[in-house]
C-alpha positions in Angstrom: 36.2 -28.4 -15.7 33.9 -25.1 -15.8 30.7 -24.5 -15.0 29.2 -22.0 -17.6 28.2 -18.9 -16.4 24.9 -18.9 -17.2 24.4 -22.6 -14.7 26.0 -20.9 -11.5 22.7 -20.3 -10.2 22.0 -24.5 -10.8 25.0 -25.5 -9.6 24.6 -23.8 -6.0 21.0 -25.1 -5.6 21.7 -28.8 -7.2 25.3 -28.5 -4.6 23.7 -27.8 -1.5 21.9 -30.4 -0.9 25.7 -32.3 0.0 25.4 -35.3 1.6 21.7 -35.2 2.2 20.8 -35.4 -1.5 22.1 -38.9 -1.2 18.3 -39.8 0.4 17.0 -38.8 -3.5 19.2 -41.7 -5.0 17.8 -43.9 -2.0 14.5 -42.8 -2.6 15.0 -44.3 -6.8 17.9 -47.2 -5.8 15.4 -49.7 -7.2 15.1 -47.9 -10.6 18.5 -47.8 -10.8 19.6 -51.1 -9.7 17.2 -52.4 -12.5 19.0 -49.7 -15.1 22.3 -51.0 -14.4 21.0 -54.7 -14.5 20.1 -54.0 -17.9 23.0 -52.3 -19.5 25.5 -55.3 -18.2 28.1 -53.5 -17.2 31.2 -55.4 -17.3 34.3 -55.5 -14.9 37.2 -52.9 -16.2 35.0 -51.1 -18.6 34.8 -47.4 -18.2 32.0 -45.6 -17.2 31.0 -41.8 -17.6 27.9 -41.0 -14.5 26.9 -37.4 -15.7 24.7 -35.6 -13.4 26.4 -38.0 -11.0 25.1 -36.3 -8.1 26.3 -37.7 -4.9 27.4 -40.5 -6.6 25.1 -43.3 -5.8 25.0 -45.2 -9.3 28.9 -44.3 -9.7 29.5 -46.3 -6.3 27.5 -48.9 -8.1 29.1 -49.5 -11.3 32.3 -49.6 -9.4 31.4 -51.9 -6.8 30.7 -53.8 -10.2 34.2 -53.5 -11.2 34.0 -51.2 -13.5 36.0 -47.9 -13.7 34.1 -44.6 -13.3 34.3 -41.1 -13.6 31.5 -39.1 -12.0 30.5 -35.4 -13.2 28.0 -33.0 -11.7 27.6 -28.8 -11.6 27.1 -28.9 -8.0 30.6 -28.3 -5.6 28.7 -29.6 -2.6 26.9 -33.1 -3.7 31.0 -34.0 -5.2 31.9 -33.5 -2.2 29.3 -35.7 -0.8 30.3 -38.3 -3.8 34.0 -38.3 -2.6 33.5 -39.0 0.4 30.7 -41.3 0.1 33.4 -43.3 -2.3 36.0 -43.5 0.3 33.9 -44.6 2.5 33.2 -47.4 0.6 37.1 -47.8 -0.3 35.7 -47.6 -3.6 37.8 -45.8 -6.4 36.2 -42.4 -8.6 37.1 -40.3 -10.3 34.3 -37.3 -9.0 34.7 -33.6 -10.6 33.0 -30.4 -10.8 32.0 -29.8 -14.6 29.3 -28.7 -16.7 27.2 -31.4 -18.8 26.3 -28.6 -21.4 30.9 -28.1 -21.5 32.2 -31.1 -20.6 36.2 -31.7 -21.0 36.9 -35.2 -21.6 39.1 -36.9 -24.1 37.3 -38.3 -27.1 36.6 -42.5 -26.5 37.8 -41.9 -23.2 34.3 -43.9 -21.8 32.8 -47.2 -23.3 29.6 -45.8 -21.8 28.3 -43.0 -20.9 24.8 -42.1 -19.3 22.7 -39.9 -17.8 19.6 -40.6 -15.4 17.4 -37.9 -13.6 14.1 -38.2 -11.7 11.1 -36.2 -11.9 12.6 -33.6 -9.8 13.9 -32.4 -12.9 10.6 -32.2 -15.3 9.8 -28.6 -14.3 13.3 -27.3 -14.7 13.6 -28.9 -18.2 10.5 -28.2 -19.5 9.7 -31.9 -19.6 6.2 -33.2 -19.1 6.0 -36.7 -17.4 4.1 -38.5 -14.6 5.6 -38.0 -11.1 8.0 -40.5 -9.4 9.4 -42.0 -12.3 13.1 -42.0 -13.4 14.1 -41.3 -16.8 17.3 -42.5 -18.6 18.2 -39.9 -21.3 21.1 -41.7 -22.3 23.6 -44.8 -22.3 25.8 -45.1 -25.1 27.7 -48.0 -25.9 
């Protein structure tokens, strides 16, 4: 997968935080623990994380049973992912790619989703209270 051109810039800030950005997904583990509590997420199905970041709700749905695929833009916090994953002798499928191009099979995913925290309100133009996480999508 490619990152547009016009993202490069994003994807070297959002993939240097590496390992450390891990301490954002701590920081919201309640939020998302609740998300996934929600959606149900059966053993076997497959999962699309985008924005998967260092793979915290990826390592999640898989210790769930279910079989993941993680994107994000930035090199360093897949890096992170992959090796937070084997760690965890957990099983991912982590790449490089951009949300706004992504290269997947059609129906490859019975869901798909995408959550973000406030530290993203600013760069999207998106006016919210602070500290609160945001699903944008899960599709069934």
């Amino acid at each position: 997968m490619q990152v547009q051109a016009h993202n490069v810039r994003a994807a070297t800030v959002w993939g240097s935080g590496g390992r450390g950005y891990d301490k954002v997904s701590e920081y919201i583990a309640d939020s998302i623990e609740h998300m996934l509590n929600r959606i149900d997420v059966q053993p076997d199905e497959r999962v699309l994380d985008l924005a998967t970041g260092t793979g915290w709700t990826a390592r999640r749905l898989a210790q769930k049973g279910a079989q993941v695929a993680g994107v994000d833009i930035g090199r360093g916090v897949i890096a992170a992912a992959r090796h937070f994953a084997s760690e965890a002798n957990l099983e991912i499928d982590f790449q490089v790619g951009d949300a706004e191009q992504i290269e997947l099979p059609d129906a490859a995913f019975e869901r798909e989703f995408v959550a973000f925290h406030e530290a993203y309100r600013t760069e999207m133009g998106i006016a919210m209270p602070r500290d609160y996480l945001v699903i944008i999508g899960i599709r069934r």
